[in-house]
C-alpha positions as CSV (number, residue, x, y, z in Angstrom):
1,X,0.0,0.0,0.0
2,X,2.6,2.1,0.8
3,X,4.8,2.2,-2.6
4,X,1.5,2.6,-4.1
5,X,1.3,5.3,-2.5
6,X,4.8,6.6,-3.4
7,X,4.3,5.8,-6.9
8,X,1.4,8.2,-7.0
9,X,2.8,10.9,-5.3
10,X,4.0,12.3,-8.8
11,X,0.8,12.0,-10.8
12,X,-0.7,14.2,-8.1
13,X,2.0,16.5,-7.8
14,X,1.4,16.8,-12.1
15,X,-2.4,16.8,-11.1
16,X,-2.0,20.1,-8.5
17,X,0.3,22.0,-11.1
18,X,-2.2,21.7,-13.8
19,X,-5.5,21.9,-12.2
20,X,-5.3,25.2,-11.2
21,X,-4.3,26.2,-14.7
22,X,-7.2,24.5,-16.0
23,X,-10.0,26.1,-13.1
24,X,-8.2,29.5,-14.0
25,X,-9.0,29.3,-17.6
26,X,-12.7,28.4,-17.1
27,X,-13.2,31.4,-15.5
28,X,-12.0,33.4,-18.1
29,X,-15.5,33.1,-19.2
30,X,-16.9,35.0,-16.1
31,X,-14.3,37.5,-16.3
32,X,-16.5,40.0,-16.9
33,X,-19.0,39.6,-14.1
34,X,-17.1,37.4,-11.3
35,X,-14.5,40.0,-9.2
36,X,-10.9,38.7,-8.7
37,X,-11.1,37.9,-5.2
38,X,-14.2,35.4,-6.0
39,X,-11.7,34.2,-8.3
40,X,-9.0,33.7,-5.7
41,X,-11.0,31.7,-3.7
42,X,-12.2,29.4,-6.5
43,X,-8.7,28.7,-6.6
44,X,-7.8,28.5,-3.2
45,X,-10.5,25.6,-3.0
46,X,-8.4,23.9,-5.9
47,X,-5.6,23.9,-3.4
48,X,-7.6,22.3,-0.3
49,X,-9.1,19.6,-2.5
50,X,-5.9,18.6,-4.0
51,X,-3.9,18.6,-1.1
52,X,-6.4,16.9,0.6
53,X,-6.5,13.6,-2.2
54,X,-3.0,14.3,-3.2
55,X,-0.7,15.2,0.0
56,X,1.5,18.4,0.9
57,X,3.5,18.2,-2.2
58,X,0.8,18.4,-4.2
59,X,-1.2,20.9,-2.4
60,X,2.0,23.3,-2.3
61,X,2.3,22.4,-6.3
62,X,-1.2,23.2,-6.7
63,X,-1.0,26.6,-4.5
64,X,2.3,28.0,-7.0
65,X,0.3,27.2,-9.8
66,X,-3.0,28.9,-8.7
67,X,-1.0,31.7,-8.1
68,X,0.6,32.2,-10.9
69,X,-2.4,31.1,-13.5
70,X,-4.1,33.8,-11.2
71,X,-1.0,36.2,-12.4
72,X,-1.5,35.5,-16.1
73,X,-4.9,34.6,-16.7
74,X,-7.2,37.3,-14.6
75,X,-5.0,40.2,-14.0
76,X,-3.9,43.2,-16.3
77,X,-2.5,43.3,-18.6
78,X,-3.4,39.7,-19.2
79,X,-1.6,36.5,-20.3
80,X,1.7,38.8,-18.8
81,X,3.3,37.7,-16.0
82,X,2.5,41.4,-14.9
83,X,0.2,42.8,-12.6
84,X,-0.5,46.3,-12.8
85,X,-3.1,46.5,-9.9
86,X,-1.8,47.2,-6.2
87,X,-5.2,45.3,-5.1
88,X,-4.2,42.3,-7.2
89,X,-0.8,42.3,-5.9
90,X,-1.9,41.7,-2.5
91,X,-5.1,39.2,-3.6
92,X,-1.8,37.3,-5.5
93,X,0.6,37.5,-2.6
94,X,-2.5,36.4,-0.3
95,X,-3.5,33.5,-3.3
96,X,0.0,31.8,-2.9
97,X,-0.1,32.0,1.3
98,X,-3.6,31.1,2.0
99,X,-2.5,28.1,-0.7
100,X,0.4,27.1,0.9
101,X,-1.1,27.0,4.6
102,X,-4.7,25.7,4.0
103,X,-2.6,23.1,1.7
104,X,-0.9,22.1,4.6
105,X,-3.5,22.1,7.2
106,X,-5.3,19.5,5.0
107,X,-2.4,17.4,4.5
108,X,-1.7,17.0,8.0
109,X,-5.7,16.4,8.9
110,X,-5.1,13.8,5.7
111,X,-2.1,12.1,7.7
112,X,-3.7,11.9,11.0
113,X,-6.8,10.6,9.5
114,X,-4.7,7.6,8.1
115,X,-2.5,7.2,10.8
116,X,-5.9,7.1,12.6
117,X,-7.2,3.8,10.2
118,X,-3.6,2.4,10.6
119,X,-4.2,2.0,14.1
120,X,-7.2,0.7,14.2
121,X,-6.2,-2.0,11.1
122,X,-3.2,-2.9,13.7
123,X,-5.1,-3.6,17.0
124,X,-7.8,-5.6,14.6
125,X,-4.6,-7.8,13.4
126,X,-3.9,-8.5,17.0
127,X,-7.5,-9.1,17.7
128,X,-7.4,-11.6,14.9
129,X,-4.6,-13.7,16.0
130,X,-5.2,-13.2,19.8
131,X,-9.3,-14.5,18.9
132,X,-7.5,-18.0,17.4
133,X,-5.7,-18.8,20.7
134,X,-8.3,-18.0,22.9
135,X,-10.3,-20.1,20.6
136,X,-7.6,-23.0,20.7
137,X,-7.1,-23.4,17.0
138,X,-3.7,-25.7,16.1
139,X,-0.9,-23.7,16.8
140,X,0.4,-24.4,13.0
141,X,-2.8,-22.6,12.2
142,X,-2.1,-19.8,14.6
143,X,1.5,-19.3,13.0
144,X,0.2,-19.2,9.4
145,X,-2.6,-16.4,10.4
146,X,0.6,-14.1,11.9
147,X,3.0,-14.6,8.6
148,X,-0.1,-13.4,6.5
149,X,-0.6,-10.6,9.1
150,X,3.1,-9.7,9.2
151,X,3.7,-9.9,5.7
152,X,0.8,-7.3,5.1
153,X,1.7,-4.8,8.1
154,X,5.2,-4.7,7.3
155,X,4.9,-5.0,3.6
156,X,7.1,-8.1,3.3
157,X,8.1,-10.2,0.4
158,X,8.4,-13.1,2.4
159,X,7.8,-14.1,6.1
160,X,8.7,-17.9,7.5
161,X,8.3,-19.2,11.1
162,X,11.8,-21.3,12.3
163,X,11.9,-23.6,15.3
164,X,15.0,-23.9,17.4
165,X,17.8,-24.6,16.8
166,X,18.5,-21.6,14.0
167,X,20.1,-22.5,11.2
168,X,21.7,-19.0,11.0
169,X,22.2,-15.7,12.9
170,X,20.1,-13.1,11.9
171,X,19.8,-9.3,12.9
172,X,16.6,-9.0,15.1
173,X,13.7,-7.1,16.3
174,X,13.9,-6.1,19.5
175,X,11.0,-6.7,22.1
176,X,10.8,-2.4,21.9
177,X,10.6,-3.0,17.9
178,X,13.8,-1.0,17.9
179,X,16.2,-2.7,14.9
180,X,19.8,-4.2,15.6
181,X,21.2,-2.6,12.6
182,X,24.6,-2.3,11.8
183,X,23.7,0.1,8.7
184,X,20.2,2.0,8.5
185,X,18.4,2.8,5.7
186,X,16.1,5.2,6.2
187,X,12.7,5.6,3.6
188,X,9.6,7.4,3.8
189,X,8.0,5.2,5.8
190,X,10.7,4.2,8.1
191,X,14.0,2.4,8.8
192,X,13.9,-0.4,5.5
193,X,14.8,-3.9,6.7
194,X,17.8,-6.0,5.6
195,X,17.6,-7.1,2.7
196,X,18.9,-10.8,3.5
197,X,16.2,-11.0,6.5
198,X,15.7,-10.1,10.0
199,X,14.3,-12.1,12.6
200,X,11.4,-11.5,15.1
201,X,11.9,-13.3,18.1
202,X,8.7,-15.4,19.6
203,X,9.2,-15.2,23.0
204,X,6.9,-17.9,25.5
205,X,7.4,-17.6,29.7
206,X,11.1,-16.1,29.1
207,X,12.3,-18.8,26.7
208,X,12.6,-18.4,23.0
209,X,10.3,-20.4,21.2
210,X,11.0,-19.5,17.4
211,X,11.2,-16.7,15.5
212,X,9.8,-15.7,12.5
213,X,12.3,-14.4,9.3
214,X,11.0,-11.1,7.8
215,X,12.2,-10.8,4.4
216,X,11.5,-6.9,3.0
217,X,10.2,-5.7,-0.4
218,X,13.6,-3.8,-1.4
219,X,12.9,0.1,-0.6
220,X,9.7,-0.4,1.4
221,X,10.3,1.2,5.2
222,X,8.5,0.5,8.4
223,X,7.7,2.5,11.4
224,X,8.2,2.0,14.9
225,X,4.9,1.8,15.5
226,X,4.4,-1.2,13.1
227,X,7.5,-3.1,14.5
228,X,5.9,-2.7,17.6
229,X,2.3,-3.8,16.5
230,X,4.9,-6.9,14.7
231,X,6.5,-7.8,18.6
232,X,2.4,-8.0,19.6
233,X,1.7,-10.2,17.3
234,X,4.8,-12.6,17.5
235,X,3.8,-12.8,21.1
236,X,0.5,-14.5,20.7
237,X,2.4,-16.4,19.0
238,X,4.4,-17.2,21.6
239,X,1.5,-17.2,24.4
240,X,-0.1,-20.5,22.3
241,X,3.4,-22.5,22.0
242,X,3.9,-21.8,25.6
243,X,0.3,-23.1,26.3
244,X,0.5,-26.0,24.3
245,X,3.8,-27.0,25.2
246,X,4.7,-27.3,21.6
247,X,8.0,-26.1,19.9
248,X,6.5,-24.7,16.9
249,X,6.2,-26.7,13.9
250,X,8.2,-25.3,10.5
251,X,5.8,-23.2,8.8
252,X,7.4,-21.8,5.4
């Protein structure tokens, strides 16, 4: 979801430099009986809505552009990058701030609104795995439910479940989700995972019971709060192995 995400990030950075142009120039048709200010704020609501959909690039994209098509397209002399009116001047200057700070303010409401949905997406993924222990399902069953929640939350390519002994040493997940790295990569979204795999430790009455291997899609990051979310879920895990008394069967 993420890198989807990313990978629109330009189309609606393209979208809030042209819109404006586009809204301006419809207008030109009322020229004649809409005044500039009415104008202005036709734009400025360009702005909100695209930085809304799009983010805070593309709101601060869309707010240049409404500014300047403002410029060109509805102030003498026109199609100039001139302005000959103090009044329009001002209603410019004002065009491009109101722009940039409304665009803003509804990028962050945007971000808290989704950070918002993330969390509640992450305490119904514990809910989920924490509902098949209580309702004693096989604990193979249990381990496949959190690799298919894990690989989601932390955008994986791959996630496995090993059973002691470990075939290999791995860099880990800590039990704070803080990462053992030797070299951090740091993306968009968070610190990006090795790319040869890191483990997440199931942990069961202070022993070690397994781990799970958490290979990343290359350039994807993850936040703390997910790695912590990931540590929640490995340990309901680890609270059905302990019950059980089982080691953990090899789930690939």
């Amino acid at each position: 979801m993420a890198s989807a995400k990313a990978s629109s990030r330009p189309l609606w950075i393209a979208i809030g430099a042209t819109a404006p142009v586009a809204a301006a120039v419809a207008l030109i048709a009322l020229r004649d009986v809409m005044r500039n200010a009415n104008v202005a704020l036709v734009l400025v609501v360009v702005v909100v809505a695209i930085a809304v959909v799009g983010g805070r690039e593309a709101g601060a994209a869309a707010a240049v552009s409404s500014a300047l098509s403002f410029d060109f397209f509805h102030t003498l002399p026109y199609l100039r990058l001139r302005i000959a009116s103090g009044d329009d001047i001002e209603t410019t200057v004002l065009l491009l701030a109101v722009g940039l700070v409304v665009g803003h303010l509804a990028a962050s409401e945007r971000r808290a609104r989704r950070s918002a949905e993330a969390s509640r997406g992450e305490i119904r993924r514990i809910y989920r795995v924490a509902a098949q222990g209580a309702n004693g399902d096989d604990a193979a069953d249990v381990i496949l439910a959190t690799q298919a929640e894990l690989t989601e939350l932390l955008r994986l390519r791959s996630c496995r479940f090993e059973a002691p002994p470990f075939s290999q040493r791995l860099q880990r997940v800590e039990r704070s989700g803080v990462l053992s790295l030797r070299d951090y990569k740091l993306r968009r979204e968070g610190f990006e995972l090795p790319a040869g795999g890191i483990e997440l430790p199931v942990m069961g009455r202070g022993n070690v019971l397994g781990r799970f291997v958490l290979e990343p899609m290359p350039g994807s990051g993850v936040s703390l709060e997910e790695r912590v979310v990931a540590v929640a879920l490995a340990d309901q895990v680890g609270a059905v192995l302990a019950a059980t008394g089982s080691k953990g069967p090899r789930v690939g």
